[in-house]
VOGU-3710 file (C-alpha; in Angstrom, 3 decimals, decimal comma):
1> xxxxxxxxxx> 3,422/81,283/1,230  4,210/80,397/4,562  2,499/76,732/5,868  2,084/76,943/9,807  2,712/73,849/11,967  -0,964/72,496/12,881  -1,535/70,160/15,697  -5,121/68,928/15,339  -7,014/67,700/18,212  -10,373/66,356/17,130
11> xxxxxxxxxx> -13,016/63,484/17,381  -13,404/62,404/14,333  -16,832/62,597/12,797  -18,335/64,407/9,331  -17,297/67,949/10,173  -13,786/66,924/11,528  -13,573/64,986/8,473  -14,303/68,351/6,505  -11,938/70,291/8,954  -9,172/67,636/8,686
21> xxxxxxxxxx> -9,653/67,485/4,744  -9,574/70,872/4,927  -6,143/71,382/6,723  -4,647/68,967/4,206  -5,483/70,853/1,449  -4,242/74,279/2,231  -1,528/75,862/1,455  -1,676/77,876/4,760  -1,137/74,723/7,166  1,100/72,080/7,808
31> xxxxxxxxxx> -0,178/69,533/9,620  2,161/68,015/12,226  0,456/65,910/14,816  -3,401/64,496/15,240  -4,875/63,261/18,645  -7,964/62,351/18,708  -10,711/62,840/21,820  -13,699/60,934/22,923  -16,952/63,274/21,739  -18,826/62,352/18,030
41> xxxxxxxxxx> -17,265/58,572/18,807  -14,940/57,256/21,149  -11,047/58,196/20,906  -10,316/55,040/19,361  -12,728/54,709/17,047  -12,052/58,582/15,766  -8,506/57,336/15,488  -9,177/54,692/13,274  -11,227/57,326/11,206  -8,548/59,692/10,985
51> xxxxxxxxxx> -5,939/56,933/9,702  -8,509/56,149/7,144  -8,683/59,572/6,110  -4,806/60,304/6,016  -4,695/57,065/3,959  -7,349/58,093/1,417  -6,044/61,028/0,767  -2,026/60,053/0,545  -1,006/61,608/3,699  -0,352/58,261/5,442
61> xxxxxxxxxx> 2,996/59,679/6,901  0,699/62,726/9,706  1,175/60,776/13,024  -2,015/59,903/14,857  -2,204/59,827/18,945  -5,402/58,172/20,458  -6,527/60,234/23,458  -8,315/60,157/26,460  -11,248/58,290/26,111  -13,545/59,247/29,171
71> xxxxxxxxxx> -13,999/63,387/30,134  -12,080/64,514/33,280  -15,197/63,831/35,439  -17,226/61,413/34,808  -17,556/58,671/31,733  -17,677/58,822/28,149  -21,450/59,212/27,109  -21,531/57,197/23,311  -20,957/59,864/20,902  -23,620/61,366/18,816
81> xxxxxxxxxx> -24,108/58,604/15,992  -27,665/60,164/15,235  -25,822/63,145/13,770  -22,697/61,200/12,527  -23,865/57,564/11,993  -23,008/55,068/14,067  -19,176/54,901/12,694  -18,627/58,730/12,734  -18,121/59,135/8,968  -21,843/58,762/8,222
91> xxxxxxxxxx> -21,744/55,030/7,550  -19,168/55,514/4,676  -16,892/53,038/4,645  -13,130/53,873/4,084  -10,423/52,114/2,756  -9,046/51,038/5,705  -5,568/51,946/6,186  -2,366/49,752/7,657  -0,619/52,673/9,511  -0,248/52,156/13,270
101> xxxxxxxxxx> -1,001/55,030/16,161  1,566/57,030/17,666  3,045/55,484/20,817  2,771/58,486/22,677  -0,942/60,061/23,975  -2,402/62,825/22,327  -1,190/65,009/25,000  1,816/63,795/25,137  1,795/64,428/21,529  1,036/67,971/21,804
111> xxxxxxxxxx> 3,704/68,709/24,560  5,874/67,697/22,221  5,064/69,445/18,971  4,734/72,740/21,137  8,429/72,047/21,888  9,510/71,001/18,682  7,674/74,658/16,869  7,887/76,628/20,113  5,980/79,647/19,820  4,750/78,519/16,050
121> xxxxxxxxxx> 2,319/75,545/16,577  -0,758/76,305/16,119  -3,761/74,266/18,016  -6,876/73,321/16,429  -8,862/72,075/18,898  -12,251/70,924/17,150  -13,583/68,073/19,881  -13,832/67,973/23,532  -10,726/69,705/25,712  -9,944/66,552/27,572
131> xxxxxxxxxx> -6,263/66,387/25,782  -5,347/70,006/25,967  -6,352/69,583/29,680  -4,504/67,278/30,019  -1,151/68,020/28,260  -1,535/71,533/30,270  -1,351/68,674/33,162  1,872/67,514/32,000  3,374/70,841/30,800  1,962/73,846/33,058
141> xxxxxxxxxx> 4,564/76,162/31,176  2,700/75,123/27,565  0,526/78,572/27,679  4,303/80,092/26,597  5,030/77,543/23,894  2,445/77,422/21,589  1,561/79,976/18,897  -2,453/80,337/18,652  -5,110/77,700/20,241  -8,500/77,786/18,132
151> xxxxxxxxxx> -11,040/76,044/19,866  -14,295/75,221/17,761  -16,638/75,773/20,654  -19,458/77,057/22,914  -22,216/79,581/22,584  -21,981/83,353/23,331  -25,075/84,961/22,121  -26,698/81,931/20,338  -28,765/78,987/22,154  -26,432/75,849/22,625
161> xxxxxxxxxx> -26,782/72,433/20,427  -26,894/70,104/23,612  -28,607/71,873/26,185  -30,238/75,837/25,816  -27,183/77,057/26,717  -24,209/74,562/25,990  -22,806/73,500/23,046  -21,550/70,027/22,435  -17,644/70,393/22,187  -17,683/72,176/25,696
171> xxxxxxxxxx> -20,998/70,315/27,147  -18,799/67,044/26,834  -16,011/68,459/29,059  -16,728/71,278/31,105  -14,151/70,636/33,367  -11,047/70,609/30,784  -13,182/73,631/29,110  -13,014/75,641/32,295  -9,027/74,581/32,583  -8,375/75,498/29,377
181> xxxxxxxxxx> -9,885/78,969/29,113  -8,579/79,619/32,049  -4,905/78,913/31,592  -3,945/82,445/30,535  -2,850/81,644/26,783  -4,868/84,027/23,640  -7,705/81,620/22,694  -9,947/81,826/19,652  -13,074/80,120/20,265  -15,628/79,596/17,556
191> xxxxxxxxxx> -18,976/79,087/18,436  -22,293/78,289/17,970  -22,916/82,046/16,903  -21,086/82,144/13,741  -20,966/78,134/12,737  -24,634/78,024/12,981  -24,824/80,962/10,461  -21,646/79,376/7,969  -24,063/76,765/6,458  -22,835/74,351/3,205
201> xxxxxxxxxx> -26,041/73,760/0,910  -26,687/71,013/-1,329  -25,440/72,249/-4,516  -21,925/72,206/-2,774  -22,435/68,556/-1,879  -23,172/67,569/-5,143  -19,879/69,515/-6,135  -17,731/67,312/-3,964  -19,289/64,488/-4,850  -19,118/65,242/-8,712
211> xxxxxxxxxx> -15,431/65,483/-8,009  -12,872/63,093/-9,945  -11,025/62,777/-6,369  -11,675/60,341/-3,951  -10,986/62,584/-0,789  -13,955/64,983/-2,131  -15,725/62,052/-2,974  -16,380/60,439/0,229  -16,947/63,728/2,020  -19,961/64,104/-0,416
221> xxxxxxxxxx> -21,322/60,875/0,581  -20,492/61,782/4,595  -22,533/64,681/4,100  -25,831/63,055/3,311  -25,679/61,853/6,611  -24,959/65,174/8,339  -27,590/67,182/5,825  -30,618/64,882/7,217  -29,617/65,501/10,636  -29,808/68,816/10,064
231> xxxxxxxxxx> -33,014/68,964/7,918  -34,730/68,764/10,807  -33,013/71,885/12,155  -32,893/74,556/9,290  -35,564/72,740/7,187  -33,718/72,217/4,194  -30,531/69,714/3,203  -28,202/71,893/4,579  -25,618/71,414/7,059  -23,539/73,650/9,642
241> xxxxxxxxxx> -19,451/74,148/8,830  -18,313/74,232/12,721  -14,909/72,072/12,443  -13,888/73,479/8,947  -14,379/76,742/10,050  -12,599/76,491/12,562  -9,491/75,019/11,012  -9,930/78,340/8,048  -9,825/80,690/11,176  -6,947/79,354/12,741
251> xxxxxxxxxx> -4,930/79,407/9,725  -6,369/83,020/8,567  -7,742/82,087/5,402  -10,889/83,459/6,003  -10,952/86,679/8,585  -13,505/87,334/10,940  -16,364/90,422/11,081  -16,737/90,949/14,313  -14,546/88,861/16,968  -14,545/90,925/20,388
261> xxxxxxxxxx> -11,813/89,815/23,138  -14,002/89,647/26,127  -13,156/87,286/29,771  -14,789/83,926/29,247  -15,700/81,077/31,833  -17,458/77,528/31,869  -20,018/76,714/33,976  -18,924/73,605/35,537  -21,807/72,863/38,111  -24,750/70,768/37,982
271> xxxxxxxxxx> -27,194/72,506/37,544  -28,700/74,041/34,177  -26,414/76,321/33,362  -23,440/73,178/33,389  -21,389/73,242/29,925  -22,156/77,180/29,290  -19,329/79,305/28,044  -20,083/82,187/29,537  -18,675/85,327/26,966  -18,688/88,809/28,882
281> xxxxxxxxxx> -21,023/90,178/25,952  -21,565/93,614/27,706  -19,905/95,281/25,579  -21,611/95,109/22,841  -24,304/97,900/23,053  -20,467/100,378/22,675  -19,076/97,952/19,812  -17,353/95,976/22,120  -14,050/98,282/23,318  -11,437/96,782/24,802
291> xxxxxxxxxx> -11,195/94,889/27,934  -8,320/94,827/30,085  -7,035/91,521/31,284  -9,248/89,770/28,538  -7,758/86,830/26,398  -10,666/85,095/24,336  -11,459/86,349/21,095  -14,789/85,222/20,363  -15,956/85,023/16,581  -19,265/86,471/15,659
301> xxxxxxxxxx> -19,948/86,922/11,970  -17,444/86,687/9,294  -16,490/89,051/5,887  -17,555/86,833/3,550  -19,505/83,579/3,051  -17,318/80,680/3,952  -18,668/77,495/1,480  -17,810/78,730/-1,515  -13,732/78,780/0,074  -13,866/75,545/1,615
311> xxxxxxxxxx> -15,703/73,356/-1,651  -13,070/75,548/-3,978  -10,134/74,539/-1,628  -10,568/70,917/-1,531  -11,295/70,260/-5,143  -8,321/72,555/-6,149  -6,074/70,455/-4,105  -7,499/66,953/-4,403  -8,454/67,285/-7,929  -5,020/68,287/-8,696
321> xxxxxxxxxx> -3,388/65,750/-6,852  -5,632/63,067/-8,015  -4,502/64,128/-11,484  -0,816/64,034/-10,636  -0,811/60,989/-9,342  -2,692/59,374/-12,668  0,226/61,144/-15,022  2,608/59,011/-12,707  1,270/55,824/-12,857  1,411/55,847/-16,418
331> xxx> 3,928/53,506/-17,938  6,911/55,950/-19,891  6,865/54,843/-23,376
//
């Protein structure tokens, strides 16, 4: 089974977590390079997050690049630590780990992963677009290099999260946004539409945290944070799966229903419309023929409920590794 090179771009809170978890544990992806963005929590502090998380769960080797702290216009607004807690991971605390960043930037980082895998790399791009803004900055030509850019973002049909018509990921950037959807590569954005509908229910919670692995484990605990957030949205313990389903998309373990290839644009302005990802929907009333000159595939609905893949994927993995690494540390003899 082929792995695919993954450079993750991401600001590390619950669902990254899941999404980074996630990437670890499948045998679809191989995950190369992490930056981190400014978005649930600052760069730096979703750095230190994701080094936590790469320590936890024995992957202490997956360099980490801080990126750029403040949007391209504009400051850094706090993060969201009334959906995340006020350290991103739901007040869990990690194990913290003694690996250092990456000298390089994130997009630095990415520029040079595209090289390294030219046209293999695959971008995840599961925070803000600040980096990939940037790194198109440094490498116009990076469009060409890359394989497949997944962005988990925006809101075609559905309200937005932020404002009624933005969602946070985009909302937090418009300007890179705009760049990036405009810099004539094949994007996959996943929105609002389809993460809104993906939803991970208690009973999975209590699976990961019933889990003999530590990775699982802590995710469980992350989630009780996350789950009362969004109480107060679907009225039950429940939570979306944005970042995680994401990451499955990109790597094509789970396959979309309906994912049209329409022109899409951010609103960058200032008025009410600023942070909208505006999807060319029209053609949906004539199941959504082609378009020509259109480049972002936008995910509506998927085959088949996502949950049940993502629990069964990380306790496969983690439970098994967990397991191997006991036999080991028993004495021979």
């Amino acid at each position: 089974m082929t792995a695919f090179p993954i450079y993750l771009d991401c600001d590390t809170g619950i669902d990254d977590a899941l999404a980074l978890a996630y990437l670890l544990a499948s045998p679809l992806a191989s995950v190369k390079g992490i930056g981190t963005v400014s978005g649930n929590v600052s760069a730096a502090a979703g750095a230190r997050n994701t080094l936590d998380l790469l320590q936890l769960a024995g992957s202490a080797d997956i360099p980490v690049a801080c990126g750029a702290h403040d949007p391209l216009a504009g400051s850094f607004g706090g993060g969201a630590p009334w959906v995340h807690g006020s350290n991103g991971v739901g007040e869990v605390v990690l194990p913290p780990s003694d690996a250092s960043l990456a000298a390089e930037t994130a997009a630095e980082m990415l520029v040079r992963l595209a090289r390294l895998y030219q046209g293999e790399l695959r971008v995840v791009a599961i925070g803000p677009l600040t980096n990939l803004a940037e790194a198109l900055r440094l490498e116009p030509s990076l469009p060409s290099l890359v394989g497949t850019v997944t962005v988990m973002g925006g809101a075609a049909l559905a309200p937005g999260n932020i404002t009624p018509v933005a969602e946070a990921n985009i909302w937090n950037d418009p300007e890179a946004a705009a760049l990036v959807l405009a810099s004539g590569w094949d994007a996959t954005l996943v929105p609002l539409d389809v993460t809104m509908a993906s939803v991970l229910e208690e009973p999975h919670r209590q699976a990961l945290l019933s889990s003999s692995a530590p990775v699982p484990q802590a995710l469980g605990e992350m989630l009780g944070y996350y789950f009362r957030f969004y109480e107060g949205i679907y009225g039950r313990p429940c939570s979306a799966m944005h970042d995680p389903l994401a990451a499955a998309l990109a790597v094509g373990a789970v396959k979309p229903a309906v994912a049209p290839v329409v022109r899409a644009a951010v609103d960058t302005s200032s008025g009410p419309g600023r942070g909208q990802t505006v999807c060319d929907m029209r053609g949906l009333y004539a199941g959504y023929p082609e378009v020509k000159g259109a480049r972002c595939r936008v995910v509506l609905s998927l085959e088949e409920e996502f949950a049940p893949h993502l629990v069964e994927t990380l306790l496969s993995h983690f439970e098994r590794t967990t397991a191997a690494e006991l036999v080991e540390a028993v004495p021979a003899g």
